[in-house]
N, C-alpha and C positions, 0 to 999 in steps of 0.2 A: 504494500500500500504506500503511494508516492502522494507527500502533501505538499501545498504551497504553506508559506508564512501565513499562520494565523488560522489555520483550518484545524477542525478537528475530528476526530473517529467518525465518518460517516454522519452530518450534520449533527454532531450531539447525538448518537442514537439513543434510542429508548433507555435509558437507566434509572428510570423511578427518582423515589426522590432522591438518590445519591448524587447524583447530576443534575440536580434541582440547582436553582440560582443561590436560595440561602445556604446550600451546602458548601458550593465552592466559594461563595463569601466568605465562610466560616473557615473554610481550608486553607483559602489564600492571607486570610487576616493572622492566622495562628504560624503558616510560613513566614509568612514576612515579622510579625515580634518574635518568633524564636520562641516564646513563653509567654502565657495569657492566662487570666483566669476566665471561667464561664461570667462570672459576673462585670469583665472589664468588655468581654466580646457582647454582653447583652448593651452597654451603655455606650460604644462604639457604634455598632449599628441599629438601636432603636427596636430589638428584637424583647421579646418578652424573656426571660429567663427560663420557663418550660419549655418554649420554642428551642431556646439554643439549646439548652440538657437535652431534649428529644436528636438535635444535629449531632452534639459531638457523641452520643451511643452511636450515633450511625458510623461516625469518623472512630472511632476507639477500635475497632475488630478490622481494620483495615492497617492498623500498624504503622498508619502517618502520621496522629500524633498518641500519645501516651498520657498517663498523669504521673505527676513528678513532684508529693509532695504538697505542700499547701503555703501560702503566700502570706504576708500582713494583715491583720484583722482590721478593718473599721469601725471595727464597736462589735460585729456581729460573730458569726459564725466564721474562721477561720474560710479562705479562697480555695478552689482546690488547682493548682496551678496544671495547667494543658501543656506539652512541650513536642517541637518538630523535632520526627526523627528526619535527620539531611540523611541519614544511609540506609532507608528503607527503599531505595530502587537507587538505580546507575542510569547513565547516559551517555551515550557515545557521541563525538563531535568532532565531526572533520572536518577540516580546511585540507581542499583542493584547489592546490593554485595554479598558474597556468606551469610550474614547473618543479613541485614540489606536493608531497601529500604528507599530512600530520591529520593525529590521532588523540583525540582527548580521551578519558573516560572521567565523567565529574559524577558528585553528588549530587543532593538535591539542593546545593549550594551554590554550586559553580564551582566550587573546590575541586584541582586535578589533582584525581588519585592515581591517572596512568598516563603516559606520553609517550608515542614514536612519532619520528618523524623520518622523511625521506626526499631527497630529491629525486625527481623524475618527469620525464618529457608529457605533463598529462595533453598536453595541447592534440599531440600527437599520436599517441597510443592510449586510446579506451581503455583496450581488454588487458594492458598493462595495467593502467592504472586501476580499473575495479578489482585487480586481483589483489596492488598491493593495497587498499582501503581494506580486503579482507583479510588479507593476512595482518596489517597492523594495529585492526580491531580486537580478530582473537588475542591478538598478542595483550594488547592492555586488558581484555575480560579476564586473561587469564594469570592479570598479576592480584587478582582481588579474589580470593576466594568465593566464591557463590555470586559471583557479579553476573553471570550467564542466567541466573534464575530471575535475578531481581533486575534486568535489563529493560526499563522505562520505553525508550528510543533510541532513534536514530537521526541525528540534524546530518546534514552536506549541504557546506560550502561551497559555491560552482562561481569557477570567473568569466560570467559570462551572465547577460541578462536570465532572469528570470518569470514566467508569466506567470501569475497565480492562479490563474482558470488551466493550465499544460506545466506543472513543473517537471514535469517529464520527460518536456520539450526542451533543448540546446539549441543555441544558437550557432546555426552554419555560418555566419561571417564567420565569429568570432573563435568558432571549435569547429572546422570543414571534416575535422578528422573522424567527428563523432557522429555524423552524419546527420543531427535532430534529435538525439536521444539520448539520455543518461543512461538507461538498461541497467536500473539501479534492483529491478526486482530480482534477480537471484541470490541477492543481502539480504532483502527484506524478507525474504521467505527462510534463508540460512539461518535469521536472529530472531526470526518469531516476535518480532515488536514493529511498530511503525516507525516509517519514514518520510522523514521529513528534507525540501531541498529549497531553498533561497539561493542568492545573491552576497557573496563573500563580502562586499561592501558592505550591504543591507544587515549582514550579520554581527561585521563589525559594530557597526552602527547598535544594533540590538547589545553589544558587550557592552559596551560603553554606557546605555541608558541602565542597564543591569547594575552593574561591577564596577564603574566606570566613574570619570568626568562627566560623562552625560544624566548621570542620576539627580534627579529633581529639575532635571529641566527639558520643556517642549516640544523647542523649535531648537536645532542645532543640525550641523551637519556632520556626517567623518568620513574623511578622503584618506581611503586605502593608496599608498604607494607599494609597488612590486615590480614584476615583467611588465604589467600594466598600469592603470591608473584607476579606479572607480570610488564612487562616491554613493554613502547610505545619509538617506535624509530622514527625521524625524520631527514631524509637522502637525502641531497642537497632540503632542504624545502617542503618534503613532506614527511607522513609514509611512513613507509617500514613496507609491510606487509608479503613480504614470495610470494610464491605458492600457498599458499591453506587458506592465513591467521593468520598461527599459531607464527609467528614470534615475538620474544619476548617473549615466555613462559620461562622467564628467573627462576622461581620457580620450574623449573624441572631438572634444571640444578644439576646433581649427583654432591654432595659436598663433601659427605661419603659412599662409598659403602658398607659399615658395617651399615649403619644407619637406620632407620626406614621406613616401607613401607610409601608410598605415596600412596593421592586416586586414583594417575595418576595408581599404578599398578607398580613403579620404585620403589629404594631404595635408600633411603638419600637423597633424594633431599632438595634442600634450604626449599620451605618452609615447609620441617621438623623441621626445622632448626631455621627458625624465622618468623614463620608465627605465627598468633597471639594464637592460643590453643595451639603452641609447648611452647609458652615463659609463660603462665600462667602454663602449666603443669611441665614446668621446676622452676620457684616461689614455685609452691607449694611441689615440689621434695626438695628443697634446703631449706627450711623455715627452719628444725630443725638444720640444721647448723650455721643458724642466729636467735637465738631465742629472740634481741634484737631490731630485723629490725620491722620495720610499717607494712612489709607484714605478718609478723608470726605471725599465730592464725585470720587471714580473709582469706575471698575466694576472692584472686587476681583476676582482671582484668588487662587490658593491659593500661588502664588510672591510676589504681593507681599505676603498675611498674614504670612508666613514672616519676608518680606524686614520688615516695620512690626518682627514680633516679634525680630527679630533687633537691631532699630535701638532697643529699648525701648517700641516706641511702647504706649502702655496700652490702646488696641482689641488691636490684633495680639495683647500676653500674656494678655488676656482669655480670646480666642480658643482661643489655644494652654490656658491653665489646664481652661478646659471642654472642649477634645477628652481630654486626659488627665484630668479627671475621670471620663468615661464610661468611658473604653479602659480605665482602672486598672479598672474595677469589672470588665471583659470578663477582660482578665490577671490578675485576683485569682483569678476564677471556673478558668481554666486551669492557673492552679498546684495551687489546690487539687485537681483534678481529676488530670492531668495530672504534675504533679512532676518538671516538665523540668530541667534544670541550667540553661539556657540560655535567654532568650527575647529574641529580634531585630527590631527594627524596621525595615521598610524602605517604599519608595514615597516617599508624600507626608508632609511632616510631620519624616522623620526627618534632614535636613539641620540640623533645630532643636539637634541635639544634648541636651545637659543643661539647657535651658530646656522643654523635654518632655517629658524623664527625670526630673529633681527632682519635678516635683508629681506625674506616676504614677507616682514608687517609693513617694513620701509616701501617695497612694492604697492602692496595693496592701497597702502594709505593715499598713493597719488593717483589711484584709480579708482576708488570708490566716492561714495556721497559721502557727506560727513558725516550725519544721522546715521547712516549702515554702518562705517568703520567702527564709531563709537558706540555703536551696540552691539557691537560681537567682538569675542575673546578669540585667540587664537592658538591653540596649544598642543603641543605633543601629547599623543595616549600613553600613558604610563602603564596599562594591562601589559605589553610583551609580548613574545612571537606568539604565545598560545591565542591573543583577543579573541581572532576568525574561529578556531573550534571552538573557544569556550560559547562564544556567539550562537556557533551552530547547536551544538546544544542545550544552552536557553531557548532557542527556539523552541524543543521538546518541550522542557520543563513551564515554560508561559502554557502552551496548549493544556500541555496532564492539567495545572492547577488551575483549569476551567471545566475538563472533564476528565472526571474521576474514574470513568471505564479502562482512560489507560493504564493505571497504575496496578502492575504486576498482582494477578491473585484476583483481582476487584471484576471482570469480566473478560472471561479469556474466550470468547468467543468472535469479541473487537478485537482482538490481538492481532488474528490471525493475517497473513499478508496474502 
């Protein structure tokens, strides 16, 4: 079973009142405090106290949340305190990048319990890469004791638009290799749980309003840097996907119309411009003009640019000065557009900190309105190479804690793929 963002088991299927609205109210309110009493959840959401005692029997034999003891008195009868188990189910979370496949296994936290990662040519080989997503899944199910049983879902990360009416569907510009198709069901049926597939950006984006800089706030954007370039947007507290999904393909965005084709089939586009084979191949273009930099005379990577720029070296802040020239002109264009409070950097590029920040804020600021500039922050994500899985697997975990059929044991007849 292949979902888009935000769907779940078969429109909500029938599950009484487990899957009732007050139920997952009560689930997701006891989630998110960690620890509640029945009487703080009755004055919270306005529910009677019989009412919620009647929800949390329902929730107690389900093993998500437990009682643990008893709280402060008010004068009355001591509270009996509710508390989230985070390790009653697992969740698997891959980022699939255009050239690289990683592996999460989190809780019901976002806490990674397991991690593999790999480079590989996913652009290019499918049945490669589906093979290694399942080999690097078993691998983390099986550093967790019983994590196979209690296996929630499955999120994938895909660098490539995604539709939410066909997630099933790949995008032939952008992956020719894959022909239109993820061909994600022989996992799905392998793991016995759902599946779920967005938009690597999209997901990053979801990490960040989770886990992240983007917690408590709306309207913000986050631009993925990698092979490619994409952007997830978050619009009165929800993505914003578009029409058709494609929204945020900010790496197509024509920067130079003189500039280099794109795989998109356009010319100049951003990530021509600072995607990660443009800025190695630009390293190794400039090397003989610096024939006293760290990069000249190796074969650059976009970690040892970082690592030159980090060190001072004058290729390496070159390097970094012209990605953030182009990308300032990409995030001017978005602000103005757009009028995020917020816009995040994450992938490749943003461990640079404020030697990436400084020249495109300096950018930006002479391209946008002054109203836009001076309402949006602009900052590196601090989540880490994990963000995209852990993203993809919040994906699951938003769904389960709206319907409660997914969660291992609760109806295993929605399980099925």
């Amino acid at each position: 079973m292949t979902k888009a963002a935000g769907e779940t088991n078969g429109a909500r299927r029938a599950g009484g009142a487990r899957t009732g609205s007050l139920a997952h109210v009560v689930l997701r309110m006891v989630w998110e405090q960690a620890r509640i009493s029945r009487a703080e959840i009755a004055r919270r959401t306005g529910l009677s106290r019989s009412t919620v005692t009647e929800i949390v029997d329902e929730l107690l034999p389900t093993g998500l949340v437990h009682e643990t003891g008893t709280g402060p008195s008010r004068g009355g009868r001591p509270p009996i305190v509710l508390e989230f188990r985070y390790d009653a189910a697992c969740i698997l979370g891959v980022d699939m990048g255009a050239a690289h496949v990683a592996v999460a296994l989190t809780n019901l936290r976002g806490e990674v319990l397991a991690w593999r990662h790999r480079p590989h040519p996913v652009r290019t080989d499918p049945e490669g890469t589906r093979a290694l997503i399942t080999e690097l899944a078993t691998a983390c199910l099986a550093d967790q004791p019983g994590a196979r049983k209690r296996l929630l879902g499955t999120g994938i990360a895909v660098p490539c638009p995604v539709d939410p009416q066909h997630p099933e569907r790949f995008s032939e510009v952008v992956m020719p290799a894959w022909k239109g198709r993820g061909g994600f069901r022989a996992f799905a049926t392998r793991f016995k749980a759902p599946l779920f597939v967005d938009n690597d950006a999209n997901l990053g984006a979801l990490a960040e309003r989770w886990w992240g800089a983007g917690r408590g706030i709306d309207d913000f954007a986050y631009v993925k840097l990698g092979t490619g370039v994409g952007s997830g947007h978050f619009v009165q507290g929800r993505v914003y996907r578009g029409a058709t999904g494609v929204a945020g393909e900010i790496g197509h965005m024509a920067i130079d119309p003189h500039g280099k084709m794109c795989v998109c089939g356009l010319r100049g586009c951003l990530a021509t411009l600072v995607g990660s084979p443009e800025l190695v191949a630009r390293a190794r273009e400039l090397a003989a003009k610096h024939p006293r930099s760290a990069l000249a005379g190796t074969t650059p990577t976009i970690e040892s640019i970082e690592d030159a720029a980090m060190a001072g070296d004058a290729l390496g802040l070159q390097i970094v000065h012209e990605a953030a020239g182009s990308l300032g002109i990409a995030i001017a264009g978005l602000l103005n557009l757009m009028n995020p409070r917020l816009v995040i950097l994450g992938g490749g590029l943003a461990r640079l900190g404020d030697l990436l920040l400084a020249p495109l804020r300096d950018v930006i600021r002479n391209r946008t309105l002054v109203s836009s500039f001076a309402a949006a922050e602009v900052r590196t994500s601090g989540l880490g190479p994990r963000s995209i899985a852990v993203g993809a697997a919040t994906l699951v975990l938003d769904a389960a804690l709206d319907d409660m059929t997914m969660f291992p044991g609760q109806a295993e007849e929605t399980r099925s793929a």
